[in-house]
N, C-alpha and C positions, 0 to 999 in steps of 0.2 A: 447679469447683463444689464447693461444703461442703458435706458431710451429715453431720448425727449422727444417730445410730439408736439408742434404749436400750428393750429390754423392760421395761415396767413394771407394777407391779399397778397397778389403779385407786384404789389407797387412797392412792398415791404423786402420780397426777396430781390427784384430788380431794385433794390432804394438808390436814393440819387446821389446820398453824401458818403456809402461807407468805400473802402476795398476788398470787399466779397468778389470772390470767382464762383464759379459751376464748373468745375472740370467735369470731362465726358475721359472715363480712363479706357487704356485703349483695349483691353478685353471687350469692349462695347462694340458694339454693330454702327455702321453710319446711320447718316438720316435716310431710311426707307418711310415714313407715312405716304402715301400715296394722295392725289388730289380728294379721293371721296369720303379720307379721315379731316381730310384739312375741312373742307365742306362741311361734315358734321361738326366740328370744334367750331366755328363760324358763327355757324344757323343756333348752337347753344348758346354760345356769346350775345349773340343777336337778341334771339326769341326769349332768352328765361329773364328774371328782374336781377337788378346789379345785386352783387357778392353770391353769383352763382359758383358753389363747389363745382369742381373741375378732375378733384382727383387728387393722389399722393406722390411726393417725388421722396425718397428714400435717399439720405447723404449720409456720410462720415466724413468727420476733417482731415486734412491732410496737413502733414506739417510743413511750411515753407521755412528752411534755413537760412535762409539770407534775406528774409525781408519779414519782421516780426511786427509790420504795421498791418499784413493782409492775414485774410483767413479764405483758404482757400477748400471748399467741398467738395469733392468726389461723388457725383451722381451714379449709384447704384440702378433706383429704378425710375423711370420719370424721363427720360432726358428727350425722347420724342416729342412728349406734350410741349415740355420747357422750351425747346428748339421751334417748338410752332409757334406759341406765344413770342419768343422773340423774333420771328421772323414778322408776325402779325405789327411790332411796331415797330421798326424796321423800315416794314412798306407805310405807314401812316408816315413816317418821317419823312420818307422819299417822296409821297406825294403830296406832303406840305412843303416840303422847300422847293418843288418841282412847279407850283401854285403860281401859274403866271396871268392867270385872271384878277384886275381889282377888286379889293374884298372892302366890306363895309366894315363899321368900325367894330359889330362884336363879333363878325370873322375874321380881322383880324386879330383879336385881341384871341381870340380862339387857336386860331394858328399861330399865335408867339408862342404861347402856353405850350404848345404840345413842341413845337420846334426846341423848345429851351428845353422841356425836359426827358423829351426821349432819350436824346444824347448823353445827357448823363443818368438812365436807365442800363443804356446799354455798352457803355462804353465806362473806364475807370477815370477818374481826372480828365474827361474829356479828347483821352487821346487812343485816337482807333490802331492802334497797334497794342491794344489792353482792353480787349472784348471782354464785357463781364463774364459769356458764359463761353469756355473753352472749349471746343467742338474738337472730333478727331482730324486727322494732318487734311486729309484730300476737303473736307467740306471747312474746317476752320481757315483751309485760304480762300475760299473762296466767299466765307462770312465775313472774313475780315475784311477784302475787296471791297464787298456790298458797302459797309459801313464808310470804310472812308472816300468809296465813291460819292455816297449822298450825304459824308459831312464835306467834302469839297464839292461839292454840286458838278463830279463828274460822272463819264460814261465809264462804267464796270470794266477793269481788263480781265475779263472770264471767259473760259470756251462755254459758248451759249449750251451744247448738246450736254453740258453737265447735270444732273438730275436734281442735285440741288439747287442750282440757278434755276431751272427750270420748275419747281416748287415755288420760289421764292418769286418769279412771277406770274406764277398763277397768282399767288397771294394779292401782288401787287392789283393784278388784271381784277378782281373781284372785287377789293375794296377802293379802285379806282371807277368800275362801271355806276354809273349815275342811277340803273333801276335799282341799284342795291344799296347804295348809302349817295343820297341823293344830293348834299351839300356841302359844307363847312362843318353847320351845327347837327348832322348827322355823323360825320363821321367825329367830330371829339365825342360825341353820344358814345359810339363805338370802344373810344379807347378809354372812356372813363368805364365803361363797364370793363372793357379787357384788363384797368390795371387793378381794378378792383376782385375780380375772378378771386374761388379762397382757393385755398392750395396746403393740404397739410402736411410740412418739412416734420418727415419722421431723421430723427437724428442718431445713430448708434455711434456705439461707443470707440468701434474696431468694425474694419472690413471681414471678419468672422464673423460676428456679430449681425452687422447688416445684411451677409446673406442668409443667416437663418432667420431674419427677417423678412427678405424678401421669398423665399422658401413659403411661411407662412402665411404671407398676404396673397399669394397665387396660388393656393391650397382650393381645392374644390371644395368648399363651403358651399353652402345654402341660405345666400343674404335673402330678407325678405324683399318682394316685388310689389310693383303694382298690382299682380294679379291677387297675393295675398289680399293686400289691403281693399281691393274690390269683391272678395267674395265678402268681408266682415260685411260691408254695406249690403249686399244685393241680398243675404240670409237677414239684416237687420229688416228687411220690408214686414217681416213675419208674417210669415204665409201660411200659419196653421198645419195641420197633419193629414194625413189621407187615413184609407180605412184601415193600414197594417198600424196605425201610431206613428210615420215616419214621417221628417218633414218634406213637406212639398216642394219649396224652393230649394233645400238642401239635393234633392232629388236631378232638379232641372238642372242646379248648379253643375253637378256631376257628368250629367249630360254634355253641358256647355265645353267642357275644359275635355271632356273624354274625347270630342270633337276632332281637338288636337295632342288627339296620341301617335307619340312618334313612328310609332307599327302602323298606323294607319287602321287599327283599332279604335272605330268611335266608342265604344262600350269601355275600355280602359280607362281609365286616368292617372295609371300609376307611372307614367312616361310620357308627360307631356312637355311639348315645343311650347316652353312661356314667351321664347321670345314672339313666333308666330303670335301668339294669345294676346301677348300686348298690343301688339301691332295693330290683333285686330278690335281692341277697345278702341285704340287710338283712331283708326282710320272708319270706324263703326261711327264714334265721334264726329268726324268732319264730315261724312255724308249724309248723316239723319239726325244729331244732335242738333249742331251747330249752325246759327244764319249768319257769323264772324267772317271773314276775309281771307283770317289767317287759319294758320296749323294748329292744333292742339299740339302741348307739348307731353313727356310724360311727366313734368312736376307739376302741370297745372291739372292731370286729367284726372287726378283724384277727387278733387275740390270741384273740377265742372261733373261727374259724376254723380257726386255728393247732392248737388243740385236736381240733375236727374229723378234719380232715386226720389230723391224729397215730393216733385210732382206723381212721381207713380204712385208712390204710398196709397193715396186717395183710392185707386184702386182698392187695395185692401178692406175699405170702409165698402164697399160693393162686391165684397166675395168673390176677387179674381186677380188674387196677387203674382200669379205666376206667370200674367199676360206680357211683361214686357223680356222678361227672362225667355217665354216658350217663342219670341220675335227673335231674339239673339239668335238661340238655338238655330231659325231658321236663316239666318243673317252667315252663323259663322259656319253653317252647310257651304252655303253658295259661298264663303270667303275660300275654305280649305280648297275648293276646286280653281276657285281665281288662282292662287299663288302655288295649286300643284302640290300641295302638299300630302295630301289624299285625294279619292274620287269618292263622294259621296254621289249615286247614282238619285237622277229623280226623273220621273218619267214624267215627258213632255217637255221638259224643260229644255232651256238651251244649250245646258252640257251635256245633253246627248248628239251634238252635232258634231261629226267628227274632225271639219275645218275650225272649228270656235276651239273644240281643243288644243287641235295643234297651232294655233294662232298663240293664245295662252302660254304653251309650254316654250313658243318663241320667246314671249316678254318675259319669263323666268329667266332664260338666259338674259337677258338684255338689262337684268337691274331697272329693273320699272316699277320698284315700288310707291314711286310718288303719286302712281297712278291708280292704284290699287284704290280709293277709298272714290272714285268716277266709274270703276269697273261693279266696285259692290253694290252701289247705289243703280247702275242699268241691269243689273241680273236681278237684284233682287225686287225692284219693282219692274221687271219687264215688260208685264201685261199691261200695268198701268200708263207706261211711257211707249207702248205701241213699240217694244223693240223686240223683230220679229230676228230667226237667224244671218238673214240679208243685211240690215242694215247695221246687226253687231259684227259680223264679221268686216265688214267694211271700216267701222270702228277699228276693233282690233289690228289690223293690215295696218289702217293709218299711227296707231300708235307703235307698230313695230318699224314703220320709216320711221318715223319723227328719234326713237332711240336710236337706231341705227346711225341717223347723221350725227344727234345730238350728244351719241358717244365718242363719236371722229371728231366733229368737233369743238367738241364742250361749252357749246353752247347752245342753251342757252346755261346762268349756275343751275345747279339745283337746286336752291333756294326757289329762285324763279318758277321752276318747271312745277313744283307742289302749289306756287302762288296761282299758276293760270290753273292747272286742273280744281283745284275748290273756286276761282271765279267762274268755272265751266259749270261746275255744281250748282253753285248759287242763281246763275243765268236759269239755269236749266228749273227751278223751283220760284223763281222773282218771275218770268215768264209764260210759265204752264206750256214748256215744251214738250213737243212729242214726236214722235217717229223723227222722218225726214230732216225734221228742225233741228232734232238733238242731232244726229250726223252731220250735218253742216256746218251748224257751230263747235263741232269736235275737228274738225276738216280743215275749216278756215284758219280756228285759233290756232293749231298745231301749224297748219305749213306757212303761218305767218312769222312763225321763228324759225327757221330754215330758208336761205336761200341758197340752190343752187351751186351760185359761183363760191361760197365759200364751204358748201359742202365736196365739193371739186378740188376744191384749192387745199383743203385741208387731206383728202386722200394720197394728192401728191406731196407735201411737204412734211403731213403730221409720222412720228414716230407710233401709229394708231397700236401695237401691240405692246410695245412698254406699259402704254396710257391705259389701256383696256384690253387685257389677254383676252379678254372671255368676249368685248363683241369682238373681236379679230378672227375669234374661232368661227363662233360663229355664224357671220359673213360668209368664209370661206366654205366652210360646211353648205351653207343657204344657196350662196350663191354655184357652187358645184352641183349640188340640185337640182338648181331651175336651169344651168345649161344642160345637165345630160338631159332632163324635159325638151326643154329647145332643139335641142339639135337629134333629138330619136337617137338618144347612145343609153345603152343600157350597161353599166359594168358587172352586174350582178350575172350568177348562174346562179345553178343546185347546188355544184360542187364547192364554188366559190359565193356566198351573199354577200354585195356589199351594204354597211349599216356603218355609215360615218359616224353615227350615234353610238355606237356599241359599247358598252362598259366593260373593263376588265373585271376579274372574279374580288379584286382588290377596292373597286370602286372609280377606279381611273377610268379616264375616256382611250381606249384603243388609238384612234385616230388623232394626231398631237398635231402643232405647227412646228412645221420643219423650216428654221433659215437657211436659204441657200449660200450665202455666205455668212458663214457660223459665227456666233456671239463668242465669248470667250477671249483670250490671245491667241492671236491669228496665226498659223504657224510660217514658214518663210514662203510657202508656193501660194497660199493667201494673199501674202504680203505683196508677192510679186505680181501677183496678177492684178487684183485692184490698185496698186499704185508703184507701176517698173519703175517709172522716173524717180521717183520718190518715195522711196519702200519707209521712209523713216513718217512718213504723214498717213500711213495704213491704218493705223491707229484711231487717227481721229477722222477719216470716211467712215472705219466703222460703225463707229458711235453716234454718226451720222445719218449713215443710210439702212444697218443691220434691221432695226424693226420698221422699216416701211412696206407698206403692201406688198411693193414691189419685190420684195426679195423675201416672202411668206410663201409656201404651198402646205401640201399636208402631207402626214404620212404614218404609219402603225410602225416605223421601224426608228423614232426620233433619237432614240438610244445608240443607235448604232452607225449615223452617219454622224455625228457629232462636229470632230474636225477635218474630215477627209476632202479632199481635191474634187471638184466639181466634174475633173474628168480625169482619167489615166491614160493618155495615148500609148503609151509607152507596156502596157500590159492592158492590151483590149479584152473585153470581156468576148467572149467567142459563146456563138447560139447553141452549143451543147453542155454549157455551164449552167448547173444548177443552182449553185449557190457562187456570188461575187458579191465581193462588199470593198472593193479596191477606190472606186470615186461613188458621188453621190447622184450621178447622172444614169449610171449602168447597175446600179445596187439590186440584187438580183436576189431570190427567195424562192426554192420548190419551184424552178424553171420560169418562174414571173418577174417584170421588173417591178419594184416595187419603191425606186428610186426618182428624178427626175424623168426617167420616160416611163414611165406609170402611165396608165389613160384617162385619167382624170383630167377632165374640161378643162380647170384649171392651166394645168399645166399645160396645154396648146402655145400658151403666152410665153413661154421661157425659151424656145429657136424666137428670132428675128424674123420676121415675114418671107417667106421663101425658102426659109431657114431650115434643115431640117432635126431635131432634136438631139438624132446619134452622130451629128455631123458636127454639132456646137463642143465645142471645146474650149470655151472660156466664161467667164462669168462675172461681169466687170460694173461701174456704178454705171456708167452708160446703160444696160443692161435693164440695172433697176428703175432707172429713172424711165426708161421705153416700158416695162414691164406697168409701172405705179399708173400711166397713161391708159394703156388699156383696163384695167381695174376703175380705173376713174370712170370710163366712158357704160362698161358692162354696169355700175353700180347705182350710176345718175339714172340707168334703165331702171335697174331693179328697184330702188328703191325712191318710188315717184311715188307725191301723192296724188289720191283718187281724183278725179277730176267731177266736182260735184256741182250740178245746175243750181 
């Protein structure tokens, strides 16, 4: 077997004078990364120093018969990252030739440079009908669109609900917002590091070849970690032996990492969550390390560590080496309960409050880890910052609005959202805040990125369940809660509990979202119903309106109503039918409905005001668009922040 392997910058494999392609062949999947990988690719690009590794793309060549001036590659494994990288400049191109402010003379000279040569990075001989990297049919028309829209400085002729457009300006949206790359000389900052990224082109010999290649490099190995390389240092403090001859720090270590065993076995450490582990170096970092701005990344956290370590030593010289190890220990208690991972029980403490729990298991769903290293820092000095159950839970709440919106509507970046929680940190330490103070300044900084009307406006227009399955759940889950609270509806019995949370024996959640006009190919009575006039334009309402609030409820049967008709008039379900599964309105279970007239709160909103539910017989975007309105209205309720003196 032939392999060549060369580390390369990206400026090397995009180079601007050869005829190199990147075919994407079509046994490959399209472009699925989602906004929170593109995020992370970013925030690395961003935060590490230029010629940061990025990863491996796996090719074989292909032979071109009728043009033996090109060399065209077949991307095996890679072709996501490579597709994000090209999209990253791409949108720098677009919004330098988009640049209609006067620029001074080393912005401009900044902006020719990246204008002249993006274009032939990304294109062959300068002509956008010869994309260097060959995507599959449905996203390579719509790449190649991009391109020669913004080498002609026009508007895209693309259907905007496409999901790759829709990537593609997110991208734009990000490296266009001012708090993120603030100028001219910020954003070529940007792209000289993105073209410099290294990248190692594993080459085989033969498409055989390269899948037992890529076979191998997705093999569950055991690369070393950060955690490795932090135990050699924190056992280096030399901490002596106790009385069995054993060492002490090896002991604590043990401890430390057992913390987070997967069983939720603190005593264990033969199955431990590293990634939790690093996390929680990392975020242990930006709240008690660190008095920086910024984030700790994981290639710098060794070296600021190393640092650490160095200051404790001295400890040792006083016979008490195990002191900042037996702090961890108590650090990574209160971390494992923050993020849910285990319950390490401690009496008195604030995890024995049963609202701060379920507050917590909220922001687990919610993807709130940027928060995580503001949450460690109030629990674990709680007595000292005067924060009693009251005013954390108050906290908490406000940090499950602020995700909430800032999942609908993605904003603020994430980048951002980690920037203000460590300036919340830092205030909170430059100040000598305490009780009260710290909740206000958590209160105010949060609902100062959120407004309102665009949390509003994003619940009736955003596609929120594509964007975010998991807050769309839930939401719906949260918010079916606090109405059956509100309005005294109880669904549960003896015979029947309801536990919208309930997990199947499999690990699945029981309770799934249900669209009521179904994803998929619509079949003709779909077709007819959301668009008679125009049955051939069904297609793209779908794609439109299928993930908005408005056309989400829930349900434990999502398997089963899949494509079916929203109603059957034509074969009524009749009240001595036990089981019916004809439309998705009457879908019936053990004499219950368990379809759209289910008694979930929710579902009140699906009849028309006056309307009565077994009377509705159609299901149309009008429907959705009424439906997303009232969502909007019940949401703006629920999730308000606190209103603090």
């Amino acid at each position: 077997m032939k392999i060549d392997a060369n580390s390369q910058a990206l400026s090397k494999i995009l180079t601007m004078e050869s005829r190199e392609y990147y075919h994407i062949p079509p046994y490959q999947r399209p472009y699925s990364w989602k906004e929170e990988q593109i995020d992370q690719l970013f925030r690395d690009i961003e935060d590490e120093p230029s010629g940061y590794y990025i990863g491996n793309i796996l090719v074989t060549k292909h032979d071109v018969d009728d043009d033996a001036s090109s060399t065209v590659y077949e991307v095996i494994d890679g072709q996501q990252r490579l597709t994000t990288l090209s999209l990253f400049l791409l949108a720098i191109w677009q919004i330098v030739r988009e640049r209609t402010l006067p620029l001074n003379e080393d912005d401009k000279e900044l902006s020719d440079q990246m204008n002249s040569d993006i274009g032939r990075r990304l294109m062959v001989n300068r002509d956008p009908s010869a994309p260097r990297l060959q995507l599959l049919a449905d996203d390579a028309g719509i790449y190649q669109e991009l391109i020669r829209a913004v080498h002609e400085k026009e508007h895209p002729q693309v259907k905007k609900n496409r999901k790759f457009y829709k990537r593609y300006r997110y991208i734009v949206e990000t490296l266009a917002d001012t708090s993120v790359i603030a100028d001219m000389a910020a954003l070529y900052e940007f792209y000289d590091k993105l073209i410099n990224v290294l990248v190692l082109q594993i080459e085989a010999a033969s498409i055989g070849d390269a899948f037992s290649i890529f076979s191998s490099l997705n093999s569950k190995g055991l690369p070393l970690t950060l955690v490795d390389l932090l135990k050699s240092e924190f056992l280096g403090m030399d901490g002596g032996q106790n009385a069995e001859g054993e060492s002490v720090l090896e002991q604590q270590w043990e401890t430390l990492i057992g913390i987070f065993a997967k069983d939720g076995n603190a005593g264990d450490a033969s199955d431990v969550d590293t990634t939790a582990l690093t996390q929680f170096f990392l975020n242990n970092y930006d709240a008690f390390e660190s008095t920086k701005k910024g984030s700790v990344t994981k290639s710098k956290a060794l070296t600021l560590y190393q640092e650490v370590i160095k200051k404790k030593r001295q400890l040792t010289r006083a016979g008490r080496p195990n002191v900042y190890l037996k702090e961890l220990i108590r650090r990574a208690r209160a971390y494992v309960n923050i993020i849910q991972l285990s319950y390490h029980a401690q009496d008195g403490s604030l995890f024995e409050d049963a609202d701060i729990r379920k507050q917590l298991a909220n922001l687990k769903q919610l993807e709130s880890t940027q928060a995580y290293p503001l949450l460690l820092l109030l629990f674990v000095k709680a007595e000292e910052l005067q924060m009693d159950a009251t005013r954390m839970s108050i906290i908490l709440r406000t940090l499950v609005t602020f995700y909430v919106r800032r999942n609908i509507t993605e904003v603020p970046k994430s980048s951002n959202i980690r920037a203000k929680i460590i300036g919340i940190i830092r205030a909170i330490s430059a100040d000598s805040l305490h009780g009260d103070d710290i909740v206000r300044l958590v209160v105010q900084t949060l609902k100062s990125e959120s407004r309102d009307e665009d949390f509003g406006s994003a619940i009736l227009q955003r596609p929120i369940y594509e964007q975010n399955s998991k807050t769309t759940r839930f939401v719906l889950i949260d918010l079916e809660q606090a109405l059956q609270r509100e309005n005294h509806v109880s669904l549960s019995t003896k015979a029947h509990p309801l536990n919208l949370n309930d997990v199947l024996a499999n690990g699945k959640p029981r309770w799934t979202i249900e669209h009521i006009l179904p994803e998929g190919k619509l079949p003709d009575h779909w077709q007819q119903m959301i668009a008679p006039d125009h049955p051939e334009d069904a297609e793209d309402l779908k794609e439109e309106y299928t993930h908005r609030i408005g056309n989400l409820t829930l349900t434990a049967y999502n398997e089963n109503m899949q494509q079916k008709p929203f109603a059957e008039p034509e074969h009524p379900v009749a009240a001595e039918d036990t089981h019916y599964n004809r439309s998705k309105r009457d879908y019936k279970d053990n004499g219950e409905y368990v379809g759209m007239r289910s008694r979930l709160q929710i579902n009140t909103s699906i009849p028309r005001p006056g309307e009565r539910i077994e009377d509705k017989t159609s299901w149309t975007i009008d429907d959705i668009k009424r439906r997303s309105e009232w969502f909007r209205e019940e949401m703006l309720k629920r999730y308000r922040f606190p209103d603090i003196d």
